[in-house]
C-alpha positions as CSV (number, residue, x, y, z in Angstrom):
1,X,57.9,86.2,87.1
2,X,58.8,89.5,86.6
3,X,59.1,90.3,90.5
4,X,61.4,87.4,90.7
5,X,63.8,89.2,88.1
6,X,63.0,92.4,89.2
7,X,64.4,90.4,92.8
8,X,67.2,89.4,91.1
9,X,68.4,92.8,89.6
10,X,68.2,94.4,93.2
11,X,70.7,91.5,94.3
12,X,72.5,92.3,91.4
13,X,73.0,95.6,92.4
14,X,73.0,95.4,95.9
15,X,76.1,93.4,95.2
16,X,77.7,95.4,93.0
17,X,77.2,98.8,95.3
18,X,78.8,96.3,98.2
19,X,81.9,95.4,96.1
20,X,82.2,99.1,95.3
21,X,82.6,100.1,98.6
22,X,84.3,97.2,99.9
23,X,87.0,98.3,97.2
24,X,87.2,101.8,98.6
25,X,87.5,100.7,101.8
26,X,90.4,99.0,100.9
27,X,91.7,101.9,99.3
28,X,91.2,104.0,101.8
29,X,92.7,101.4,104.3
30,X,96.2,100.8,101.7
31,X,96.2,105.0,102.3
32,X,96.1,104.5,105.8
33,X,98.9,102.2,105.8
34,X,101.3,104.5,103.5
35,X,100.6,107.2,105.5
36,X,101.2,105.5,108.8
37,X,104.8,104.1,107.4
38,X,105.9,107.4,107.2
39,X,105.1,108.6,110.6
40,X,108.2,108.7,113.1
41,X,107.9,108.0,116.9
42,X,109.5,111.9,117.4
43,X,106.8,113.2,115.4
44,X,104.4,111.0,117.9
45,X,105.7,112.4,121.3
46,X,105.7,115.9,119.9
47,X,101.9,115.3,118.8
48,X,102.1,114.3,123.1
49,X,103.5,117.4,124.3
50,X,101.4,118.6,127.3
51,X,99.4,115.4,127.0
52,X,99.8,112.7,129.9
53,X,102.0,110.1,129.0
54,X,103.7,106.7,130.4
55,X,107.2,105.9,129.2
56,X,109.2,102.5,129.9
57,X,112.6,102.3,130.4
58,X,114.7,99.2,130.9
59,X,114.3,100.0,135.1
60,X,111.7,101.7,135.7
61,X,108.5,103.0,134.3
62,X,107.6,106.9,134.6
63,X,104.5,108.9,134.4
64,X,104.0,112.5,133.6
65,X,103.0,115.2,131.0
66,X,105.4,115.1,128.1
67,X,106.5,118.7,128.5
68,X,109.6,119.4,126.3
69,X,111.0,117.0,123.6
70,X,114.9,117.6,122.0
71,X,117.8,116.1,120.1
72,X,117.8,112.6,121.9
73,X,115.7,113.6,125.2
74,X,112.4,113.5,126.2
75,X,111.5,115.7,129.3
76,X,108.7,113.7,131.4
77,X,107.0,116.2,134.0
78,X,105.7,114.7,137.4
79,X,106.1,114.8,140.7
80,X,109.7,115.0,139.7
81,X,111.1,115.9,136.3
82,X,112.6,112.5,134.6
83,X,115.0,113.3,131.3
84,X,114.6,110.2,129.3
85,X,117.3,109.5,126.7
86,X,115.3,108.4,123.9
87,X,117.6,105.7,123.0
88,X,116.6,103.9,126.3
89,X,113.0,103.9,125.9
90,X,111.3,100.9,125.8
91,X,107.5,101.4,125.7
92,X,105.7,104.6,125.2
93,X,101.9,105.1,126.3
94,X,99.6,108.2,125.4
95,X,95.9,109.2,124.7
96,X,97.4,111.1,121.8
97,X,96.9,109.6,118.4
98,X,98.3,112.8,117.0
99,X,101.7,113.3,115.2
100,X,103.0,116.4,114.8
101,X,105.7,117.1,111.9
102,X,107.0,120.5,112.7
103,X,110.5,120.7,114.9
104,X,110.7,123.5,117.2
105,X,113.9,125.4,117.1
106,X,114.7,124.3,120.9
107,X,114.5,120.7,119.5
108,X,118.1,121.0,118.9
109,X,119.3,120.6,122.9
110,X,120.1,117.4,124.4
111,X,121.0,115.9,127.4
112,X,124.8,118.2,127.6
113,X,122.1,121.1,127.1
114,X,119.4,120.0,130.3
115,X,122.6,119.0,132.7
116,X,124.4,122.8,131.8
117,X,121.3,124.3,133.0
118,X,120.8,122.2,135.8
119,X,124.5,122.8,136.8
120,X,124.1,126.4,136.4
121,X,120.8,126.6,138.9
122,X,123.2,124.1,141.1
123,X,120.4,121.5,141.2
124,X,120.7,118.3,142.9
125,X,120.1,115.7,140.4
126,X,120.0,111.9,140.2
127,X,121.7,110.0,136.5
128,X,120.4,106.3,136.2
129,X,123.1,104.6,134.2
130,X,122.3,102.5,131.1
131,X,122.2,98.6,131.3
132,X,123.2,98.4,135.0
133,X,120.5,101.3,136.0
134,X,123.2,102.5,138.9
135,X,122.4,105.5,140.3
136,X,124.7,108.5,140.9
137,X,123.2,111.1,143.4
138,X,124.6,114.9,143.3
139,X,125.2,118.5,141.8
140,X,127.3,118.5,138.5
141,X,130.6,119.4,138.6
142,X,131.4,120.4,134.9
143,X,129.7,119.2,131.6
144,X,131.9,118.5,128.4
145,X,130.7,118.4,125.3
146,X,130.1,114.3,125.5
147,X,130.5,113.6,129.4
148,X,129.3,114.5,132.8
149,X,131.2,115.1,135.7
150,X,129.1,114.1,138.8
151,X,130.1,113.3,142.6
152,X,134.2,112.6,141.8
153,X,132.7,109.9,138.8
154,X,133.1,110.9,135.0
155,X,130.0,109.3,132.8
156,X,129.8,109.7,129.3
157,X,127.0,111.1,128.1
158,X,125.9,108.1,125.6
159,X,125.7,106.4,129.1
160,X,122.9,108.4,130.7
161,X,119.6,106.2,130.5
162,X,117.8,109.1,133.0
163,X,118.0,112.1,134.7
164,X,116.0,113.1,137.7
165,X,115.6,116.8,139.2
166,X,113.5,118.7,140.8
167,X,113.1,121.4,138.5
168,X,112.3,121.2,134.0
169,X,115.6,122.6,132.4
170,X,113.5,124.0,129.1
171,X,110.6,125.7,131.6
């Protein structure tokens, strides 16, 4: 008889410790999730910088090291160098699970930024349009504060989905 209760108690317990750390678990878990609602996909590609990454656009897909992230632009590093306006990206893929909170004080430059110093080295460079993904092939002419002037044809920046060249503007 009294191994049978003794029996008993250890279930008794055994489920008790179980429900104990089930609860933390959930805990822990409902941490997790707060945590996670307050991570920002900027702060997860700068926790990708220098990692290998795979970014989605509505044309095209690219594949590279994430190598410089700014105000509105990712810079995608390959066998070419893709600026990817961040407002025209679809899907991003990295081994990264790290997010990184800190700004750089180059996060400031955008896409006017990476096409003045493009024009200034007199770099051939390729814009892929928003929406219609057109292409327009050639060296910039003049950039405004909010548009490019590339090959006779005025684009507006907000228009720009990517930007191929040969060379990374932030290197």
């Amino acid at each position: 008889m009294d191994e049978r209760i003794d029996a008993f108690l250890d279930d008794l317990e055994a489920m008790h410790t179980w429900r104990e750390r089930h609860a933390r678990r959930g805990e822990f878990s409902d941490e997790l999730a707060m945590q996670a609602a307050e991570r920002t996909l900027l702060e997860r590609l700068r926790g990708s910088l220098g990692e290998e990454v795979r970014v989605t656009t509505e044309s095209r897909e690219i594949t590279g090291t994430a190598a410089f992230l700014g105000a509105g632009i990712c810079v995608i590093a390959g066998a070419e160098v893709t600026i990817v306006s961040l407002a025209c990206l679809y899907e991003l893929r990295t081994g990264s699970r790290r997010h990184d909170h800190g700004a750089g004080a180059l996060e400031k430059l955008g896409m006017g930024s990476a096409l003045r110093r493009l024009a200034a080295w007199h770099e051939e460079i390729v814009i892929e349009l928003r929406a219609t993904g057109r292409t327009i092939r050639g060296r910039t002419d003049m950039v405004a504060a909010d548009y490019v002037e590339i090959a006779g044809r005025i684009i507006p920046l907000s228009r720009i989905a990517t930007v191929q060249a040969r060379v990374n503007p932030f290197a």
